[in-house]
C-alpha positions as CSV (number, residue, x, y, z in Angstrom):
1,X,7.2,55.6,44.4
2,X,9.0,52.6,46.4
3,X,6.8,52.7,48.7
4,X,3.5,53.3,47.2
5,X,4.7,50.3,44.9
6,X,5.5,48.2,47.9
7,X,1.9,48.9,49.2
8,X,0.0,48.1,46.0
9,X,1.7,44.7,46.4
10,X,1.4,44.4,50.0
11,X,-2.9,44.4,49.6
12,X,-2.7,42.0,45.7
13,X,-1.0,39.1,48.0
14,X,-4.8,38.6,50.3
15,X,-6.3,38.8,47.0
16,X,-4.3,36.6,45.3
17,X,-4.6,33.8,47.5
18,X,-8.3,34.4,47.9
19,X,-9.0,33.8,44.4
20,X,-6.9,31.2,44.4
21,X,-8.7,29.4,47.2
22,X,-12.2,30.2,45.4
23,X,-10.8,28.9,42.2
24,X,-9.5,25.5,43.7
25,X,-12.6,25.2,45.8
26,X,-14.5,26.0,42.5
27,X,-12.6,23.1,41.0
28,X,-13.1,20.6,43.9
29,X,-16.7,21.2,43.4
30,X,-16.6,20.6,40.1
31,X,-15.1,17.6,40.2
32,X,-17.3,16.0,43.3
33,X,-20.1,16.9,40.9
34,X,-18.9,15.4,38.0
35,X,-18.0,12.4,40.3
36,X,-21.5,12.1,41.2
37,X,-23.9,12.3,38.6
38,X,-21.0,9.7,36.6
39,X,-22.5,6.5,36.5
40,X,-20.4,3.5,38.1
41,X,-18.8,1.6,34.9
42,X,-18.4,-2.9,34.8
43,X,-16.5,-4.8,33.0
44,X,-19.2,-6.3,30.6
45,X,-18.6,-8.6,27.9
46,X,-21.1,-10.0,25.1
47,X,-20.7,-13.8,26.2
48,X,-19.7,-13.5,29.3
49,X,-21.2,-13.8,32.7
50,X,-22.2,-10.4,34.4
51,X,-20.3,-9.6,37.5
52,X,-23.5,-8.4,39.3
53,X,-27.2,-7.1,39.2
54,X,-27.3,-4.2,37.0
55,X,-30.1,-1.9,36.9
56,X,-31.3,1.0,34.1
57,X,-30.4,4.2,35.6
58,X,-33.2,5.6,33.0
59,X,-35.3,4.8,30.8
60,X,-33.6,3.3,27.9
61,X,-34.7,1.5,24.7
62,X,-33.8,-1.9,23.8
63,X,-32.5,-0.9,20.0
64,X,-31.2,-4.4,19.4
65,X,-34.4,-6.7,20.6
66,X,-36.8,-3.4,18.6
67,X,-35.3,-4.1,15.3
68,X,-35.2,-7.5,15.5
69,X,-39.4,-7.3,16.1
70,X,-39.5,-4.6,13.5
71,X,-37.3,-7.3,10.6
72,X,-39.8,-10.1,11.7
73,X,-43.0,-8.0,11.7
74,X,-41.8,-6.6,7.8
75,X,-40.5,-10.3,6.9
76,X,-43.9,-11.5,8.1
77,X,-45.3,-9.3,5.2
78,X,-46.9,-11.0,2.1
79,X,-45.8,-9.5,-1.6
80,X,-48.1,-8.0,-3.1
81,X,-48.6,-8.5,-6.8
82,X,-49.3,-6.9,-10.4
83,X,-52.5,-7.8,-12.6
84,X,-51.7,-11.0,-14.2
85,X,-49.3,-10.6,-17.5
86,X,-52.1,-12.7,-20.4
87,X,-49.1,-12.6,-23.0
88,X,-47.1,-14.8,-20.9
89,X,-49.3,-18.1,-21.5
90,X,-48.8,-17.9,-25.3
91,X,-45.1,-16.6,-25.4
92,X,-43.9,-19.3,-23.1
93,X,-46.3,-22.0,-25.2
94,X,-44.4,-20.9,-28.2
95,X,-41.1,-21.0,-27.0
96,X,-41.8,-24.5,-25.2
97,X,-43.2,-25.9,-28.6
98,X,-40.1,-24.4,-30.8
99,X,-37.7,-26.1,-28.4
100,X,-40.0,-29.2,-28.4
101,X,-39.3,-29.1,-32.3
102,X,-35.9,-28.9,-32.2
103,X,-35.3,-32.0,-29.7
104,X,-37.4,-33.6,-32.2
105,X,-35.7,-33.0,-34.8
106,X,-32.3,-34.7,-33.6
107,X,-33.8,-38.1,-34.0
108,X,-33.3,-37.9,-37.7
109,X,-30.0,-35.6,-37.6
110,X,-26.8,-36.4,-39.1
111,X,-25.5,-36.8,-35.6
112,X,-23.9,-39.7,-34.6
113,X,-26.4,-42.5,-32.1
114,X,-26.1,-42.8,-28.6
115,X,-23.9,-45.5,-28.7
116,X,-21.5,-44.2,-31.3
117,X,-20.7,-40.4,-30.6
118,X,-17.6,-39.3,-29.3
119,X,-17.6,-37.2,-26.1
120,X,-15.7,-34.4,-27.9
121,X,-19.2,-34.8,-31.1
122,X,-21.4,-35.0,-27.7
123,X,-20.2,-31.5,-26.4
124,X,-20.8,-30.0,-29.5
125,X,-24.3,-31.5,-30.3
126,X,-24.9,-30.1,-26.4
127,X,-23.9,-26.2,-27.9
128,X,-26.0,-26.5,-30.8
129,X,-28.9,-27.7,-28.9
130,X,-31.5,-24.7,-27.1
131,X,-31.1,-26.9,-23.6
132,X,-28.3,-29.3,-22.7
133,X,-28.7,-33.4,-22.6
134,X,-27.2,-36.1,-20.4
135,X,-26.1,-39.0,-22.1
136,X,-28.9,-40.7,-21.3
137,X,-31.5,-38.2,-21.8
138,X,-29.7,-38.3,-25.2
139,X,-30.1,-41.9,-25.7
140,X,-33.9,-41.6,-24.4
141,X,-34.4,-39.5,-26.9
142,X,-32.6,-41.1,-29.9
143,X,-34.7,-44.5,-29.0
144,X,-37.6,-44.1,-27.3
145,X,-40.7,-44.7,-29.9
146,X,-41.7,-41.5,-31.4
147,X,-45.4,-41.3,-30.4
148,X,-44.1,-41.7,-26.7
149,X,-42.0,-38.7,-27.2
150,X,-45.1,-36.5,-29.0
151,X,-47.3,-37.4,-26.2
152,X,-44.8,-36.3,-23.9
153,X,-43.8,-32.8,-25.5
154,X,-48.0,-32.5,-25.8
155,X,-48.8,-33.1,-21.9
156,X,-46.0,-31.0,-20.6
157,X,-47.4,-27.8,-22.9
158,X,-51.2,-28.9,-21.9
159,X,-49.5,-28.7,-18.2
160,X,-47.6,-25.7,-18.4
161,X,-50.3,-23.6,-19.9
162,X,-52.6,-24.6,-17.1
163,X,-50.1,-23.8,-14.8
164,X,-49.9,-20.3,-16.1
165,X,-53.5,-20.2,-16.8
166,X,-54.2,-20.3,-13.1
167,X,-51.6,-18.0,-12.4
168,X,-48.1,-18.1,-11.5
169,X,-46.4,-15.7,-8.9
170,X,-43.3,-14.8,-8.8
171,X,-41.2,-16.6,-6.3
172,X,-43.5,-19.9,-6.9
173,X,-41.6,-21.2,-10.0
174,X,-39.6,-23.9,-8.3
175,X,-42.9,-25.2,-7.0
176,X,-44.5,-25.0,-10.3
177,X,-41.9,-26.7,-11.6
178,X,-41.7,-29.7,-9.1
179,X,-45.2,-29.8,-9.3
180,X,-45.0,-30.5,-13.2
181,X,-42.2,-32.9,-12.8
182,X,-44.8,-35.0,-10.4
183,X,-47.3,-35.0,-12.9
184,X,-45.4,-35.6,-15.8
185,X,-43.9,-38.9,-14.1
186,X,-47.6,-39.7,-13.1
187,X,-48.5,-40.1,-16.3
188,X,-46.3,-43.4,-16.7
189,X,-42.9,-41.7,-19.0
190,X,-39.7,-42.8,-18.1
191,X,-37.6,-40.6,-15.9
192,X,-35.4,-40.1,-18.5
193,X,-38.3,-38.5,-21.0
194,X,-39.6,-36.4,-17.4
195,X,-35.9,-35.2,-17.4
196,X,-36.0,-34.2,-20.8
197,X,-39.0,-32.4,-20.7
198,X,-38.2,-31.0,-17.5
199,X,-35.5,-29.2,-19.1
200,X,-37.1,-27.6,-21.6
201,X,-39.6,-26.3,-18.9
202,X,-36.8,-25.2,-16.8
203,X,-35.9,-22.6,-19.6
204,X,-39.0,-21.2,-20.8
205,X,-41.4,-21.0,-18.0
206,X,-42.0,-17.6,-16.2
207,X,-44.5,-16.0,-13.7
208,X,-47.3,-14.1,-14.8
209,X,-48.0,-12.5,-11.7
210,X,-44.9,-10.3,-10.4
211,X,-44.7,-8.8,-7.3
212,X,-45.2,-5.0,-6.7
213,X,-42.0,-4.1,-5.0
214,X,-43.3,-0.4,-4.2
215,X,-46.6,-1.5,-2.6
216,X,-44.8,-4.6,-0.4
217,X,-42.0,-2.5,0.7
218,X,-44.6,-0.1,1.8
219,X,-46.4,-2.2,3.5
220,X,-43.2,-4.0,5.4
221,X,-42.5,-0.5,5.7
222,X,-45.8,0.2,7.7
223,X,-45.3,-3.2,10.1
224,X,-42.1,-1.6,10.9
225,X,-43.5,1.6,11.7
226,X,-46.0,-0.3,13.4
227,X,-43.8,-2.1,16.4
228,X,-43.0,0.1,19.1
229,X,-39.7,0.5,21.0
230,X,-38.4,-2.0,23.3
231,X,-37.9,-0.4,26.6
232,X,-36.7,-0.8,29.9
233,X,-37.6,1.5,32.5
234,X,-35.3,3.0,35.4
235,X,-34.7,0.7,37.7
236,X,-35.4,-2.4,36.1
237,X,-32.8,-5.0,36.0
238,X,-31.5,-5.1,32.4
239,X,-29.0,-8.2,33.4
240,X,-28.5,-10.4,36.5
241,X,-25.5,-11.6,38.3
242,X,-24.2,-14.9,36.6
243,X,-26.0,-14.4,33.3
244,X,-24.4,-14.4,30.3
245,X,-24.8,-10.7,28.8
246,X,-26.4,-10.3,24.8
247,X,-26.0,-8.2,22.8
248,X,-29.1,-6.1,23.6
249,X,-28.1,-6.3,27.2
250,X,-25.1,-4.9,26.4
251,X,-26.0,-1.8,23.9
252,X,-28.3,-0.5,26.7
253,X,-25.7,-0.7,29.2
254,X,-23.4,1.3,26.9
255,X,-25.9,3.7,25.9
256,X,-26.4,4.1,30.0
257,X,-22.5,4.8,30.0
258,X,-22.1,1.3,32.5
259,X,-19.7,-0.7,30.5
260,X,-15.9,0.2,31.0
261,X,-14.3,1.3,27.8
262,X,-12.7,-2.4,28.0
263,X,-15.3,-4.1,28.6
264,X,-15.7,-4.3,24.5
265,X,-14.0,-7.1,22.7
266,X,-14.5,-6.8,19.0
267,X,-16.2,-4.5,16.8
268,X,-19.0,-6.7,16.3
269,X,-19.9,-6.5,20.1
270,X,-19.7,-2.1,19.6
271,X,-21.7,-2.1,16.6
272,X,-19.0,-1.2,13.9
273,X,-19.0,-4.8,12.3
């Protein structure tokens, strides 16, 4: 038994060390492949000069620089809009001329004249009223002859309702509303009575066209869809010696595996901002 034991043992050691040479070797291999087909890595940094020519070692797509196109092609998009709302013309009227009447009606109120109310009656006259006055809006309105004021209330309801009448989109109503302003004080009122007026129109007028958000996000949808991926091809030079490395240089080189794991700064530079 010693001996036939002794024997056995005698033939595993050639065996042994065979496999272990095959396995090392295997692992040598290994690693001289791994070390091969693993690109060389720089130091790259967003900002910062590159430390040589660096090429695409495949195709790659420029995600940053694509999007970008793909924002400005869907920005670039006009709204598209509802049929026109005919209600609004008469609401906003009404509300503009029930306002109106209320202003109106302070000249003959119980409150005290411009040159006689207290600040503490003046900010309580101001919560009573439908739209807040200045003090000189308030003494405008308290002196100014009466026929001056009609005319005025009259003109800006005549304007507004032509306004609407020849539509008003939504996202336009701050260019309506200068636009009324101009012709308001073109018609010779004080800039105090414009103000006043200008108030009023502040807080009734609305659009009567509003825009389609379903239909204009499919169509920016579509002019995304429509701009086609950045890309730089294998063997082109995504970023020269000396030149200071974007963004989008810098997401294709890490999506190439070239940029050392140091090379990022901050997480706005990786992406995770």
């Amino acid at each position: 038994m010693n001996k036939v034991s002794k024997g056995g043992m005698a033939r595993l050691g050639p065996v042994f060390r065979n496999g272990l040479i095959i396995a090392v070797t295997y692992l040598l291999l290994v690693g001289m492949l791994v070390i091969g087909i693993t690109p060389e890595q720089h130091d790259i940094q967003v900002g910062a000069p590159a430390p040589l020519d660096i090429l695409a070692s495949k195709d790659v797509t420029d995600t940053v620089t694509t999007e970008e196109r793909r924002a400005a092609a869907a920005a670039a998009v006009e709204p598209s809009y509802k049929s026109i709302d005919f209600s609004v013309v008469g609401s906003v009227s009404s509300d503009m001329q029930a306002m109106f009447d209320t202003l109106f009606a302070l000249r003959d109120s119980e409150w005290p004249g411009p040159d006689k109310i207290t600040e503490r009656e003046f900010s309580a006259m101001n919560m009573s009223m439908p739209v807040n006055l200045s003090p000189d809006e308030y003494r405008a309105l308290r002196t100014y002859d009466e026929d001056n004021l009609r005319h005025l209330f009259e003109d800006a309801i005549i304007d507004v309702r032509e306004t609407l009448n020849s539509t008003l989109l939504e996202g336009q109503e701050t260019t309506a509303i200068n636009r009324l302003a101009r012709s308001l004080a073109g018609n010779g009122y004080s800039a105090e009575l414009v103000s006043i007026a200008m108030n009023v129109i502040r807080s009734c007028i609305r659009p009567n066209m509003l825009i389609d958000e379903e239909t204009t996000e499919a169509n920016r949808q579509k002019a995304r869809d429509e701009v086609e991926n950045v890309t730089c091809v294998k063997g082109e030079v995504i970023v020269r010696r000396g030149e200071i490395v974007t963004q989008a240089q810098y997401a294709m080189l890490s999506s190439l595996g070239l940029c050392a794991a140091w090379g990022c700064t901050c997480n706005a530079i990786c992406g995770n901002a």
